[in-house]
N, C-alpha and C positions, 0 to 999 in steps of 0.2 A: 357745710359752713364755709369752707373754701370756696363755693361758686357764691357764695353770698358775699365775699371779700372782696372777689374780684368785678363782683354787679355793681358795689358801692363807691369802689374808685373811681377817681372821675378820670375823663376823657384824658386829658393834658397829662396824665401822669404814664402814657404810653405813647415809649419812642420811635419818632417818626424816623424814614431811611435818613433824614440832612443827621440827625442828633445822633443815632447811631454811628453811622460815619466819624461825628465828633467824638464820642465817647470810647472809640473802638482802638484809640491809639495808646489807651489807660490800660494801666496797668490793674488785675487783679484786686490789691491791696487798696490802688487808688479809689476803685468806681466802691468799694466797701465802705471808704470812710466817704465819700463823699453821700452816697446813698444816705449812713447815720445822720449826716448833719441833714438835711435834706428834709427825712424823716422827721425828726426833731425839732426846726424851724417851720413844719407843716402848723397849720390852724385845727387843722380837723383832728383832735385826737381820739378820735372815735378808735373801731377795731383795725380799721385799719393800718394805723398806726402801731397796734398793738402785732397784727402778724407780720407786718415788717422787720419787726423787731427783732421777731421770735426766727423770720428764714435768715438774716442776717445772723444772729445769733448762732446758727446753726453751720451757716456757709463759715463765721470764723472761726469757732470750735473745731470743723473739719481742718482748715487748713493748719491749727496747731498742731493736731496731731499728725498729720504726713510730716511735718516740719520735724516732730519730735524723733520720726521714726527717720530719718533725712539728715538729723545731730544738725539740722539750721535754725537762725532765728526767726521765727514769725513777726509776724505785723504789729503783734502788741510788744513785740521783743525789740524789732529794729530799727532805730529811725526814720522817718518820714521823707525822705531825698526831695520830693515832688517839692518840698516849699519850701519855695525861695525868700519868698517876704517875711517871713519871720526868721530869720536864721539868724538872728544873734538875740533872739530872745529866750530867754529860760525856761524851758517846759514847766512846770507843775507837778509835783511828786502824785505818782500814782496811789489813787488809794487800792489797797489791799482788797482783793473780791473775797465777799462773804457767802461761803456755802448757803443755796436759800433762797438769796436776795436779786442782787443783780451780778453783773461783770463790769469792769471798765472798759474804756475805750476810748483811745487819744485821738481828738478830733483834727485837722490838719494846721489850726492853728497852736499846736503845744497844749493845749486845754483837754482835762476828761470829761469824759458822759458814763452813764450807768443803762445797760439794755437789760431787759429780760434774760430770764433763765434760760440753760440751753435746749434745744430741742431735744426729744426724747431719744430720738438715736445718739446721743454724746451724753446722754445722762449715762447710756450703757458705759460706754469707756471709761466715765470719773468713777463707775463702781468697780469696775475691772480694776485703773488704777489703784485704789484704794483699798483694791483686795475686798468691798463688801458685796458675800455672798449672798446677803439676807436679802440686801435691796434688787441683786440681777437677781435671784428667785423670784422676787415679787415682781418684776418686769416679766419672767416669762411665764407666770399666772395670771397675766395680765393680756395674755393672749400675743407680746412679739416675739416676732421668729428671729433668734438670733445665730440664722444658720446662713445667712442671706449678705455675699461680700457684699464688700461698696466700692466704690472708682476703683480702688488700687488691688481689690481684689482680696482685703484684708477681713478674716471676721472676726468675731468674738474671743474668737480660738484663739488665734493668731495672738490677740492684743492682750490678752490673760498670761500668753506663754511670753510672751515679751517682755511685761512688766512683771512677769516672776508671783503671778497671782496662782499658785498652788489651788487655793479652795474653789476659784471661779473656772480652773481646766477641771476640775473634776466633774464640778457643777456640769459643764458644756459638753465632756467627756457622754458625760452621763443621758443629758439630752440629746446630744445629736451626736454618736458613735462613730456616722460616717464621715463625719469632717476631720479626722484623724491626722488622713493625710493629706489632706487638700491644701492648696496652692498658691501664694498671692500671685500674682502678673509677673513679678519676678522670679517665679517656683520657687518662692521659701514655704515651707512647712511649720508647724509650730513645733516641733522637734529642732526645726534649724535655729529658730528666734531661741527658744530657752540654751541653746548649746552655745551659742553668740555671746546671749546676755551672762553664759554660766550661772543661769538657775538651774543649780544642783535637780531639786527636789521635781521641778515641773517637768526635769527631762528625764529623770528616771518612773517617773509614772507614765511619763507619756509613749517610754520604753514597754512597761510593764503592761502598758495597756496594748499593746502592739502595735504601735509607731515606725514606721518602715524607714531605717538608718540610713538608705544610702540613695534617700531621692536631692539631688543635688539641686542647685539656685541657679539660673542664667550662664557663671560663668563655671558651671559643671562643678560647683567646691560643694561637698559633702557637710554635713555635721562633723563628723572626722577630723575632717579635713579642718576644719573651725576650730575645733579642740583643741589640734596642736599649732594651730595660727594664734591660739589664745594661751598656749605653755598654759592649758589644764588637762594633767595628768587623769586627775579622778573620772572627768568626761569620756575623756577618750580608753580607760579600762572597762568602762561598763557601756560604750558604743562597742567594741569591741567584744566583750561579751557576751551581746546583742547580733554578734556576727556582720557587723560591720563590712564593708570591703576595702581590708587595709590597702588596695592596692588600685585603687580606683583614682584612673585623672582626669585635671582639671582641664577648663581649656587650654592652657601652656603646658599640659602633659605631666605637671607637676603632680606630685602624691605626698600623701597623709607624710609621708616618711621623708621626704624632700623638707616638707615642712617643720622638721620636727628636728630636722640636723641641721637646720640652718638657723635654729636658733637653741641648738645648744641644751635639748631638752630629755636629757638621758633617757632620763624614768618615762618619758612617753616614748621612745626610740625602743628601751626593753620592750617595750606593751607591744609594740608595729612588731616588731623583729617577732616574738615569742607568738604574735596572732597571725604569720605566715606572712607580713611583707616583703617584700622581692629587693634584695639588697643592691643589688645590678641595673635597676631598671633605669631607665632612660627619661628625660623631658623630649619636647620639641626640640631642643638646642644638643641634645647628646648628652645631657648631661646629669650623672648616677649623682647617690647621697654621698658619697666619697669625694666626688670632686668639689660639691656645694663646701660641704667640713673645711676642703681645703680653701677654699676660695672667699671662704666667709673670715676663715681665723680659728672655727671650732675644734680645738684643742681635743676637746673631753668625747664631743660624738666623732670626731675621726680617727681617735683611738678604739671605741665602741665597734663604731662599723668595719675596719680594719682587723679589730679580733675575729668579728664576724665572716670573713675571707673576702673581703670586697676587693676587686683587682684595683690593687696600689697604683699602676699605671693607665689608668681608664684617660679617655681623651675625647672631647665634646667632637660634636658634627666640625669644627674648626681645625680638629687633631690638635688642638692645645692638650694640653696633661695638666692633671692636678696638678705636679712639680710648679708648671708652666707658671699656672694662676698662682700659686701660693707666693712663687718668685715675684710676680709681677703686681703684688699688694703689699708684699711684704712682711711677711709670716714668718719671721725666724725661724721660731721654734715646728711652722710647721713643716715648711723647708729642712729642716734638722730632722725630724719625726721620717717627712717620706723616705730620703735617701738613709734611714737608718734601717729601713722594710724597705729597699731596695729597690725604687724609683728610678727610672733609668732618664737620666740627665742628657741623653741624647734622641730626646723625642723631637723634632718640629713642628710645629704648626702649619697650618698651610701657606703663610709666608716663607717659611726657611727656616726664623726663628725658632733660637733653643732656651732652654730656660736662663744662662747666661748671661744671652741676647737682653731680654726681658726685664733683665735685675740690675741690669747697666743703664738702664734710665729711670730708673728712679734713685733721685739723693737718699743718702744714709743708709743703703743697701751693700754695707761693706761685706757686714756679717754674711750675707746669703751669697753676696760673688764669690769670698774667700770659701765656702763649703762648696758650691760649682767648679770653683777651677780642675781641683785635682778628677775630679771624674765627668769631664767634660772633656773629646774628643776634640783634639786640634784639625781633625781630617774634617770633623763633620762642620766643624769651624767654617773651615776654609770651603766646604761644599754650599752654605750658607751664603757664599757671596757679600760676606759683610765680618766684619770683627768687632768684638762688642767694645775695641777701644773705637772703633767709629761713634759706635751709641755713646758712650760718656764722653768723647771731645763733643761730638753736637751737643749734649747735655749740661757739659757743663759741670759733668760730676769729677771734681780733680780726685778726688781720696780711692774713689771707683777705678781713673785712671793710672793711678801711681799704683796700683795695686797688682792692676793686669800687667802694669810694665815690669814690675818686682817679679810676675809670675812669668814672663819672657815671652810675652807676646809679642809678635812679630810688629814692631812701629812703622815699616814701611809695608804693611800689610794693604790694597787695593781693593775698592766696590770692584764687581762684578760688573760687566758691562749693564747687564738690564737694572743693576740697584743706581749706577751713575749716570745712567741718563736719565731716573727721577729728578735730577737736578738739573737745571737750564746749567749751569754752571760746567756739569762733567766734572765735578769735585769725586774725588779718588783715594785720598789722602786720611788720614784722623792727623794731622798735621795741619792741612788746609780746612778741618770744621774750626782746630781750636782760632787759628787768624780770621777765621771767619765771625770767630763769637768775640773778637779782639782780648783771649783770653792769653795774659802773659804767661801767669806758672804754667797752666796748660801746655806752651806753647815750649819753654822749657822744658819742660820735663821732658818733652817727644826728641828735641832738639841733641837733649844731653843721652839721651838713650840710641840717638842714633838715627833718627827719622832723614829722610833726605828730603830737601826740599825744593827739588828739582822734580818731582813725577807728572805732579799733575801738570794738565794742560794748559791750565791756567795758574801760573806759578804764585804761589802764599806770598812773595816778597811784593807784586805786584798790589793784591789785597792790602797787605799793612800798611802799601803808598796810597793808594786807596781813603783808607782810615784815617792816615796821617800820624802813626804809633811808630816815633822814630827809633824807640827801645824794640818794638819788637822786629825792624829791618835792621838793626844794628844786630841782634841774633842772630837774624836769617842769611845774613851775610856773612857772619862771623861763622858760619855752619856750610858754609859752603853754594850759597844759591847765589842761582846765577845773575851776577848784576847786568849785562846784556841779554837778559829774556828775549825771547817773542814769544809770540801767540798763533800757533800752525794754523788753527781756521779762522785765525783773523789775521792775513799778513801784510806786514806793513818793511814800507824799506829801511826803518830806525828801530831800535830798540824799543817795546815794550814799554820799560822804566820810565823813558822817557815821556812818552806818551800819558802815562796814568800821574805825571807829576806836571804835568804843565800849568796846570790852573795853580800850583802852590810855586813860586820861583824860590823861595828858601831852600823847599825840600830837592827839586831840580840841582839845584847847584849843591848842593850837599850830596847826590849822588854823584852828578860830575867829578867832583873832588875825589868821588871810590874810584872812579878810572871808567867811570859811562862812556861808552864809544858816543863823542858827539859828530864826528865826522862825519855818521852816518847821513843827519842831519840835510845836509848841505850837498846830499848825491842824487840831485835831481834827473830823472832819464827826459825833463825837457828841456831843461838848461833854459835857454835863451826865448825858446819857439812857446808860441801861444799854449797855456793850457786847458786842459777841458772845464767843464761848469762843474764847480766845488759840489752843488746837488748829487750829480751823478757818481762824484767819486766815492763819497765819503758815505753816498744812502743805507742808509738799514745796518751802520756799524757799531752795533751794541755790542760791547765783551762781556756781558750779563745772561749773554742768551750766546749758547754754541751751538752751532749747529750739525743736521748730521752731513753736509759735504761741507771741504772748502771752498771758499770764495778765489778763482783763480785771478781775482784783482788785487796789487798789490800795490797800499794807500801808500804815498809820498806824504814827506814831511809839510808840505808845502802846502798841498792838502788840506793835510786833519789841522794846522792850525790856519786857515782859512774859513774852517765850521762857525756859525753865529755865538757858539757857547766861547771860544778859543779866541775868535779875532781881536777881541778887543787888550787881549795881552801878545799880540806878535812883537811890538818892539821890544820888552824889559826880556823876555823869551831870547829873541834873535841876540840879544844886549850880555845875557849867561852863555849862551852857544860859542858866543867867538870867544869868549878867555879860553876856550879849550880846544880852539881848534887853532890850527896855520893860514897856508893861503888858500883861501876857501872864495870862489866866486859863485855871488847869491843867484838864484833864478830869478824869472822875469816877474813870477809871483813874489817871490819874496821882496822883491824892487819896489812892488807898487804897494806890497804893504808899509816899506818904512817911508813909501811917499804921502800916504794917504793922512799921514799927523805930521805937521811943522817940529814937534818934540823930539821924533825920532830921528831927525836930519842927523844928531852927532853921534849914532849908531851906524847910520849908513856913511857916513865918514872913513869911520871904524875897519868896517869892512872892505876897504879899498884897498889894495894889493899895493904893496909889500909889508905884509907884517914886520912888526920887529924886531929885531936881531935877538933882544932879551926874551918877547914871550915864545920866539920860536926854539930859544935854546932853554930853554922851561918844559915846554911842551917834550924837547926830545928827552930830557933828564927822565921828563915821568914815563914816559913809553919804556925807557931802557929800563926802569924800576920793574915795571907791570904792576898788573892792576892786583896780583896777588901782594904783592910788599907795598902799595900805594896803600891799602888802610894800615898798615901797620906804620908808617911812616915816623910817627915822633917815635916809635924804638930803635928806627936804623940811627947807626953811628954816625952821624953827623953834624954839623956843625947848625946852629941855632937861625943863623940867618940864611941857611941853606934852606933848613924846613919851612920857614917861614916861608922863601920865594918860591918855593916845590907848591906850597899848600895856599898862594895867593893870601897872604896873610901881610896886610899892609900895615897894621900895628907898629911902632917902634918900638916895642916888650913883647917880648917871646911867652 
């Protein structure tokens, strides 16, 4: 009959190479609905049209159900993307298909159609689905073999233990004995489909019948293994009973029992333990059911496992320790639990890191640092190359901080060379994270504990000029750091301060007023004599980036504000410089800078020798002060229009 179908079509209805071409860029779904309409606008309704209907009918029945097996929507499920020209018109509500009759089917403009019934291989599945055994009886008196996969390698079997049809495995059981344990493409079994879907009944017959437990799927996961992925107990006592291999893994090395503590699942953890699971065993990662309990949170299976004598200090391929993980998620209580069974809080990781380390960055982690202190080695501390107040100043965690400071952590404590050249910087300090993160309390709290803020190489006070946080160099100052910085591998002939303040002249002259050596300024080693092209001096001088030798070039002032970012502020710069200095003669650079603006002329004025008698005996008052009693200045004793003219304070109210 089929060569009679295919005699009868006419010529045009078979695609030439130009049309296939054209059609070949269509999607599946698309050449289906297009084929219906096609069909259906034909003249000829002869048979033709009628087995059209019927392999269409057939090809989308198939694809529901891979779909169904897949948890996707199918073609009748999910809208029609391909069209465009109707997109704001309202589909038509589907009618309801009638067992019998026909099916629907959305044609691409929003609109349904009715085709014929499905082909005889999907009439098998609606009977499977629907659990009737009467009717696959009478399909396989009928002479079809329903032993026989299809594309995906799925049979009868398969699709009965899926859909939890009890009477239609027995049915199949019954007929074909050897499909038992046979395989889709993906090596599932219909033992693994009923254990999946937790049909009780289909997987204990199919037990009973001798069902071989421990043939795994693609990714090596057992029935088992499924059972306790699916926290069912029932399953997995009578797979087990069946002599399952409680100890069987997957591809990630995982086991029934891995799976079983990481979610907390006692009563299936009794069944693995009591059927001879291995308490010890390992994943890919190193990693036992003990550590997962701890790593997950599982309270209840790392007590379990822990009675069972699982080593309380077990440590993944990384040598982190449960301690470690539990710390570093944030486990109170299990944290509390390990070191109560006797978890040694001096294990590292293969960075260094100890469980301490780990609990000082994460916020709200007071509770698990406060149980870490007291049994956490200051040695192994310090062998670590890092102090966990470095983690909570980077972090940001002040409560974490004030807590190790309470416990007497060492605040001028230093990175290790290889943890400080992580950092372009060469930051050394948990004093220089917290200015780094512009955090004040932080920044106190180090300050008032004693932090010194002179270590690093690149000094905090620096940074805060940087940021422009005059509270926190008001600290940093008030703490002892040095208002005459420099920077050993970036050397320059003036003070640091000075440099990182020149773009704000506010902040500049509010250091000068500390007692800034500006002298420095104006000690040029060329004086008079030409100097070299500002390019070459000043190339490649980032203080962002340190490097590992010094630069035996040492920038002049004259220089670094010659740079394109600087120039265009030399006069109001040059204009703060001289209130603090005496007879100071400018270089030839500095000459052509206050030539190069008509504005600056009554700067360079200024500058002309011999200062005067009043700001040079100004000038000497503060020297004789120093620059230690110059910020203290309005508490020395003295007279009101003193301080004023000490402190360039031209107000007439004190």
């Amino acid at each position: 009959m089929a060569t009679q179908v295919s005699s009868s079509r006419p010529a045009r209805s078979i695609l030439g190479s130009e049309e296939y071409s054209l059609y070949s860029s269509m999607s599946e779904e698309e050449l289906i609905q297009m084929a219906i309409e096609q069909s259906l606008t034909e003249n000829n309704s002869g048979p033709t049209t009628a087995h059209t209907h019927q392999k269409l009918s057939a090809s989308v029945n198939t694809e529901a159900t891979a779909a169904c097996r897949n948890n996707r929507p199918t073609a009748r499920q999910a809208p029609m993307a391909a069209n465009t020209r109707n997109r704001g018109r309202q589909p038509s509500a589907a009618p309801p298909p009638t067992p019998g009759s026909n099916r629907s089917i959305k044609r691409y403009d929003g609109s349904y159609c009715n085709i014929p019934l499905p082909a005889e291989e999907n009439i098998v599945e609606e009977a499977i689905m629907k659990g009737d055994v009467d009717s696959l009886n009478e399909i396989m008196k009928s002479g079809k073999k329903l032993c026989e996969p299809n594309k995906d390698g799925w049979l009868p079997l398969h699709e009965a233990a899926y859909y939890g049809s009890l009477g239609c495995v027995k049915l199949l059981l019954k007929a074909y004995p050897s499909t038992i344990d046979q395989r889709t493409l993906q090596e599932e079994t219909a033992l693994y489909f009923s254990t999946v879907r937790g049909h009780m009944d289909c997987m204990i017959h199919l037990l009973q019948s001798g069902a071989e437990p421990d043939i795994a799927n693609k990714s090596r996961e057992t029935p088992l293994y499924k059972a306790c992925e699916r926290k069912n107990p029932e399953a997995a006592k009578f797979l087990v009973e069946y002599r399952a291999d409680v100890n069987h893994r997957c591809n990630r090395g995982w086991t029934a029992l891995h799976e079983a503590v990481a979610r907390n699942a006692i009563d299936i953890i009794d069944v693995l333990v009591k059927g001879g699971a291995k308490i010890e065993t390992k994943n890919c990662y190193g990693i036992t059911p003990l550590f997962v309990a701890a790593q997950s949170g599982q309270m209840e299976a790392l007590r379990y496992i822990a009675k069972c004598g699982a080593d309380i200090n077990t440590q993944a391929n990384d040598n982190a320790s449960a301690l470690f993980e539990a710390s570093k998620n944030g486990h109170d209580d299990i944290v509390e639990f390990l070191l109560a069974q006797g978890a040694d809080a001096n294990k590292p990781n293969k960075d260094g890191l100890l469980p301490i380390h780990i609990a000082a960055k994460k916020r709200d982690n007071d509770d698990i640092v406060s149980m870490l202190i007291p049994v956490t080695s200051r040695i192994r501390v310090k062998r670590s190359g890092i102090s966990p107040l470095h983690i909570a100043a980077e972090r940001n965690n002040d409560d974490i901080l004030e807590e190790l400071i309470n416990a007497g952590y060492d605040v001028n404590s230093t990175l290790s060379f290889d943890r400080a050249r992580l950092y372009e910087d060469r930051r050394s300090t948990a004093l220089y994270f917290s200015v780094m993160n512009n955090n004040i309390n932080a920044t106190q709290m180090l300050l008032e504990a004693g932090a010194n803020p002179n270590i690093d190489i690149l000094n905090p006070l620096l940074i805060s000029i940087r940021h422009g946080c005059c509270k926190t160099m008001k600290m940093l100052l008030n703490h002892g750091a040095n208002l005459n910085t420099y920077i050993s591998t970036h050397p320059t002939s003036f003070p640091a301060t000075i440099m990182f303040s020149m773009k704000y002249v506010s902040l500049l002259k509010f250091l000068l007023d500390l007692g800034c050596d500006a002298d420095s300024c104006f000690k040029c080693e060329y004086g008079s004599r030409p100097h070299p092209p500002v390019e070459e001096a000043t190339r490649h001088y980032d203080t962002t980036y340190i490097p590992e030798r010094k630069q035996p070039k040492i920038v002049q002032f004259c220089e670094m504000i010659s740079t394109p970012e600087i120039s265009r502020w030399a006069g109001p710069i040059i204009d703060v410089l001289l209130d603090y200095v005496g007879n100071v003669k400018l270089c030839s650079r500095l000459q052509e800078h206050l030539d190069s603006y008509e504005g600056w002329a009554c700067i360079k004025e200024r500058s002309q020798l011999p200062r005067s008698l009043s700001h040079l005996c100004r000038l000497k008052v503060r020297s004789t002060i120093g620059t230690d009693r110059i910020k203290l200045i309005h508490t020395l004793p003295l007279p009101c229009r003193m301080i004023r003219y000490l402190t360039y304070d031209t107000s007439n109210q004190y």
